[in-house]
C-alpha positions as CSV (number, residue, x, y, z in Angstrom):
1,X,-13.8,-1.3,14.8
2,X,-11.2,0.4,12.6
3,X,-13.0,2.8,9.5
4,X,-12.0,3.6,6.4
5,X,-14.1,6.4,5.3
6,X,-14.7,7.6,1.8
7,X,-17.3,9.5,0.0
8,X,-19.2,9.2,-3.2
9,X,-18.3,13.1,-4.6
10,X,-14.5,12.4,-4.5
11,X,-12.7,10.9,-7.0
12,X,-9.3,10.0,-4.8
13,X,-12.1,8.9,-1.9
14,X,-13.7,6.4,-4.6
15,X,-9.7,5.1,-6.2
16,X,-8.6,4.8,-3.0
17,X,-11.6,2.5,-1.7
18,X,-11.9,0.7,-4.8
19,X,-8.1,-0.6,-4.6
20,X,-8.9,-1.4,-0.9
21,X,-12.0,-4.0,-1.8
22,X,-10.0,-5.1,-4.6
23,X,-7.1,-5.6,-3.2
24,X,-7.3,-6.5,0.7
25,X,-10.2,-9.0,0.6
26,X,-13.2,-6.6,1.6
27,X,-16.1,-8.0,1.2
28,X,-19.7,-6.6,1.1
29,X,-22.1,-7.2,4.3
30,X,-25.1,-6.9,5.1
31,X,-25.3,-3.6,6.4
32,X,-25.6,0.1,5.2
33,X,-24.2,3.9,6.2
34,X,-25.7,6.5,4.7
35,X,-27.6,4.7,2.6
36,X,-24.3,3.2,1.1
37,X,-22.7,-1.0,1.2
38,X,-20.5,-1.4,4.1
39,X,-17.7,-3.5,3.4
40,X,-15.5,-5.3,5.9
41,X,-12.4,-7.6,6.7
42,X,-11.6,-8.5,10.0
43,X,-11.5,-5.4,12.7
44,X,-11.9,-3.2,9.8
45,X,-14.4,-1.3,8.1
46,X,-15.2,1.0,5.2
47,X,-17.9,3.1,5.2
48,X,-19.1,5.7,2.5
49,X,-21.2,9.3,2.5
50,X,-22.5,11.0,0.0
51,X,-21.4,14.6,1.3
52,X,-18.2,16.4,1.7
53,X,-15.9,14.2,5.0
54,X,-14.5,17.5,6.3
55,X,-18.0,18.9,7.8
56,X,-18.8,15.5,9.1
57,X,-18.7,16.4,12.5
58,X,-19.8,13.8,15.3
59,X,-18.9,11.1,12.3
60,X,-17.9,8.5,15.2
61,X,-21.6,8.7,17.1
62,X,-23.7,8.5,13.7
63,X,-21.6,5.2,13.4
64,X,-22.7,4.2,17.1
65,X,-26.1,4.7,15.9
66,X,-26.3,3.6,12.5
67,X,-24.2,0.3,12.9
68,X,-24.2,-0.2,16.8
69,X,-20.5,-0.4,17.0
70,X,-17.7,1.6,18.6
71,X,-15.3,3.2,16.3
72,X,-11.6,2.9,17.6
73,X,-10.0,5.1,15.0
74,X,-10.9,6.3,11.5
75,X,-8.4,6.8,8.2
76,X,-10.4,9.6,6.0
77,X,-9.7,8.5,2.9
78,X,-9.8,11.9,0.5
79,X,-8.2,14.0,-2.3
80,X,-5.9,16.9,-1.8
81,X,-6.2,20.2,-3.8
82,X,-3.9,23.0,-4.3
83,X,-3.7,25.8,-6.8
84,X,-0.3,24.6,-7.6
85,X,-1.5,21.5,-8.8
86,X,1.8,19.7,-6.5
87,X,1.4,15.8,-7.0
88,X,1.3,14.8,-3.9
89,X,0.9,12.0,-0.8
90,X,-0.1,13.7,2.2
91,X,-1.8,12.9,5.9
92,X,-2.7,15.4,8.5
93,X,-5.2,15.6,11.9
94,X,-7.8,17.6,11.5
95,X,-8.8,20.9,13.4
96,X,-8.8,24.6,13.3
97,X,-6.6,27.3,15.2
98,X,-8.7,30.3,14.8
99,X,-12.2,30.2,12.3
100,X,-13.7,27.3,11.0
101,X,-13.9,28.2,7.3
102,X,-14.4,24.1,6.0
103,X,-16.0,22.4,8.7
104,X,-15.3,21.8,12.7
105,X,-15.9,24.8,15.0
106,X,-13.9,27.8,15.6
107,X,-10.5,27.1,17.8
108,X,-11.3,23.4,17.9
109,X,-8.6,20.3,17.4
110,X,-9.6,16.5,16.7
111,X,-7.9,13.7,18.6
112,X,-4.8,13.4,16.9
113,X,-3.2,9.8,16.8
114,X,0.5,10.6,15.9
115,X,1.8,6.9,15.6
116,X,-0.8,6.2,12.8
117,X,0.3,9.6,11.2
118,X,4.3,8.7,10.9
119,X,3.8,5.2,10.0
120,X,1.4,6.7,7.5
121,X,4.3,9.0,6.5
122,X,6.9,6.3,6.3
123,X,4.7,3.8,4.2
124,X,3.8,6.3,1.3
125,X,7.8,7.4,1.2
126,X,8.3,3.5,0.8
127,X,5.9,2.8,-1.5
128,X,6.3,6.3,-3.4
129,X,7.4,5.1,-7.2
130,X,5.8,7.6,-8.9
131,X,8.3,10.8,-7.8
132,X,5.3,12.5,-5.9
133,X,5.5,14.6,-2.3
134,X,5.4,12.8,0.4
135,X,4.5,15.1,3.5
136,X,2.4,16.1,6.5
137,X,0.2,18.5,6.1
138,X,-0.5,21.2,8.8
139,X,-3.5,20.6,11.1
140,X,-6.6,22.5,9.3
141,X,-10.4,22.0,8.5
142,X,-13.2,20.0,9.8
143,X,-14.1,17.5,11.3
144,X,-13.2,18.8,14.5
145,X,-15.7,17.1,16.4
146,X,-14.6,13.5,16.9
147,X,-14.3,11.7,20.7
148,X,-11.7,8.8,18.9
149,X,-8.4,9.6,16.8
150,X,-9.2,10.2,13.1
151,X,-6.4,11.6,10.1
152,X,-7.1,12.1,6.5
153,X,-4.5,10.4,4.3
154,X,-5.0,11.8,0.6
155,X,-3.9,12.1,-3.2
156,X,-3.4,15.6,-4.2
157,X,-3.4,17.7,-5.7
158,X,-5.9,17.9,-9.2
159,X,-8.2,15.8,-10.4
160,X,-5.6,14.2,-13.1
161,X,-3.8,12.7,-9.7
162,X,-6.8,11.7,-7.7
163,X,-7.9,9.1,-10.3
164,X,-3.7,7.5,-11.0
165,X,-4.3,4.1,-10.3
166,X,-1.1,3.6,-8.6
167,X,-1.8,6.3,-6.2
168,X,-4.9,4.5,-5.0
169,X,-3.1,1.8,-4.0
170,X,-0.3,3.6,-2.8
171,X,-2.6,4.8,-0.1
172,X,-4.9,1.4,0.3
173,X,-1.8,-0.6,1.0
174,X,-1.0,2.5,3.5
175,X,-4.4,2.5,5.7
176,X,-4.2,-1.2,5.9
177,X,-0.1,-1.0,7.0
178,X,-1.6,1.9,9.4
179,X,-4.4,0.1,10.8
180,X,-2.6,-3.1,11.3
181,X,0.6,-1.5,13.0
182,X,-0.3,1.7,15.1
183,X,-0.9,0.3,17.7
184,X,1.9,-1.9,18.0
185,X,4.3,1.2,17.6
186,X,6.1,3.6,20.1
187,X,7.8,7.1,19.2
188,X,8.4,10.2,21.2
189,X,5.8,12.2,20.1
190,X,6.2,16.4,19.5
191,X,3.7,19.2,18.5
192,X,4.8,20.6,15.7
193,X,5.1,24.9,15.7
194,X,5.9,26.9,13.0
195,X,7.1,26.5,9.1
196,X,4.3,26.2,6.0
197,X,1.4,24.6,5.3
198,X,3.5,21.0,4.0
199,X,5.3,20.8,7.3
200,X,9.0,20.7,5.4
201,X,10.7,20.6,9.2
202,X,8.5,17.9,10.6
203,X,8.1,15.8,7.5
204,X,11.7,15.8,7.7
205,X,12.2,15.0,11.2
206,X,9.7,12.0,11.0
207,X,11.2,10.7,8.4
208,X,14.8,10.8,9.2
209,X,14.5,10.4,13.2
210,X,12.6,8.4,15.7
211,X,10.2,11.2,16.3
212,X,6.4,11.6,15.8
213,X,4.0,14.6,15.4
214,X,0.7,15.2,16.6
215,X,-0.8,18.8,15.8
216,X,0.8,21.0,13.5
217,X,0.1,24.4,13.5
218,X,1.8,26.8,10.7
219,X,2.9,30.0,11.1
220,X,0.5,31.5,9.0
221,X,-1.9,30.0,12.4
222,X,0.4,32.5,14.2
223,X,0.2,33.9,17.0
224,X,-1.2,30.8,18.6
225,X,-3.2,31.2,22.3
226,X,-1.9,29.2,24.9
227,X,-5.0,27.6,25.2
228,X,-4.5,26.3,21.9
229,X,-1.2,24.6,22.5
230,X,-2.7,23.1,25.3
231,X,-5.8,21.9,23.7
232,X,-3.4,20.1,21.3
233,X,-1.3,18.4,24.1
234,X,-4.6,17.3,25.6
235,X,-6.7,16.3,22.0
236,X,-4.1,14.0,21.0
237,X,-3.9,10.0,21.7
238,X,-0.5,9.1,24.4
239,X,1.6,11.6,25.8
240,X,3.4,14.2,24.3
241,X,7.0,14.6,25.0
242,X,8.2,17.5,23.2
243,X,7.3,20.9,21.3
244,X,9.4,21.0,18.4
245,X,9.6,25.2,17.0
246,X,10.2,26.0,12.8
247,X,12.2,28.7,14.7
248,X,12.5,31.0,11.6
249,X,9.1,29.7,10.5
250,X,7.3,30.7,13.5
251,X,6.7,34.6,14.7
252,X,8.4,36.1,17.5
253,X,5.5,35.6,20.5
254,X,4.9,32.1,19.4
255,X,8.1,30.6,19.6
256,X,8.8,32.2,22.9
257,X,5.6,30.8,24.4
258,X,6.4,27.6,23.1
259,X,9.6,27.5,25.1
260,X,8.1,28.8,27.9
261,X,5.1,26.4,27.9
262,X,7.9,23.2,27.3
263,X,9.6,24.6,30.4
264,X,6.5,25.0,32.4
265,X,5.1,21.2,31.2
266,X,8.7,19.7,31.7
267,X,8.2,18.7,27.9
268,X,11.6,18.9,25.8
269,X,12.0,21.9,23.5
270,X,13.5,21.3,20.1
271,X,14.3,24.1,18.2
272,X,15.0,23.3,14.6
């Protein structure tokens, strides 16, 4: 099964599933997740928590258990904040480079799906009539701890935003484009090095070329282990064909064991 997951104590979460059961054809079963109505349609599913998503660790084997079913990939469905307030449309894997401040553990990716990520991407720039952001974020907080691919797709970035109607569907007609299409798709996929938390570079790129991310990591992340940039080669769905370097975003020992670890992986190094 595909899952859409939301929570009760977000007000994006609760737009954002309300235009999917309004306007997909979800209907109500007879089942429960947390003590919440699961609603499905087809292959896909939307479950609902009453906590925050991003310390829901081990989310896809309290599914196994509470429902009895696999999960093959799950859309987090969540508002953005930001102290500057930026409106925004955003998606991002899940994960942490050094501490675990919101959720996961300490120097600990999720499985990153990239093709879900850049259709994602391409969908809300399509859709996007409201003049908002459309970006990827960097890869940061929990859940960390999921076996299947899982990205959070979200409204940002104040409370006025995460309840604008046309921003909830905006993302609803996303995750079902996403979940319907990924994967169909093919890309040449590239972790992402270096620049801000938005991802300028590789928002960019995904938008303008053929090329996909999987794990971002910003150079305030910086310096990165090498065990790191491997763990996000291996956490991440399909092969990687590329590391792609911010070069004067990223810091001096980063990029140069980014080049060194494309050479060593025969991966192609793109230096923007």
């Amino acid at each position: 099964m595909k899952v859409v997951m939301t929570t009760k104590i977000d007000l994006a979460s609760m737009n954002i599933k309300e235009k999917l059961i309004d306007g997909f054809g979800f209907k109500e079963l007879d089942e429960v997740f947390d003590g919440n109505p699961v609603y499905g349609k087809g292959d896909m599913r939307i479950l609902t928590t009453n906590d925050e998503m991003i310390y829901y660790d081990g989310l896809d084997d309290v599914i196994k258990r509470q429902l009895g079913f696999e999960t093959e990939i799950i859309a987090f469905a969540s508002r953005h904040s930001s102290k500057q307030k930026l409106p925004a449309l955003t998606t991002h894997v899940t994960g942490n480079w050094r501490n675990a401040v919101y959720g996961g553990n300490d120097e600990h990716l999720a499985v990153a799906e990239p093709r879900a990520m850049k259709l994602a991407l391409i969908k809300m720039k399509e859709l996007n009539d409201l003049g908002w952001t459309v970006c990827y974020e960097a890869t940061h907080h929990g859940p960390s701890v999921l076996d299947v691919p899982s990205f959070f797709i979200e409204i940002g970035s104040s409370e006025e935003e995460w309840v604008v109607d046309r921003a909830g569907e905006i993302i609803a007609e996303t995750i079902i484009y996403v979940l319907e299409n990924y994967e169909k798709a093919d890309f040449p996929v590239a972790l992402g090095v270096g620049g801000g938390h938005y991802a300028p570079k590789q928002t960019k790129r995904a938008l303008e070329t053929d090329l996909a991310f999987t794990h971002i990591a910003p150079k305030y992340a910086h310096p990165l282990k090498r065990e790191m940039f491997l763990q996000a080669i291996e956490r991440t769905r399909g092969k990687v064909d590329a590391i792609y370097v911010d070069w004067k975003g990223s810091k001096g020992e980063t990029r140069q064991l980014a080049r060194a670890l494309a050479e060593e992986l025969g991966l192609d190094f793109i230096k923007d």
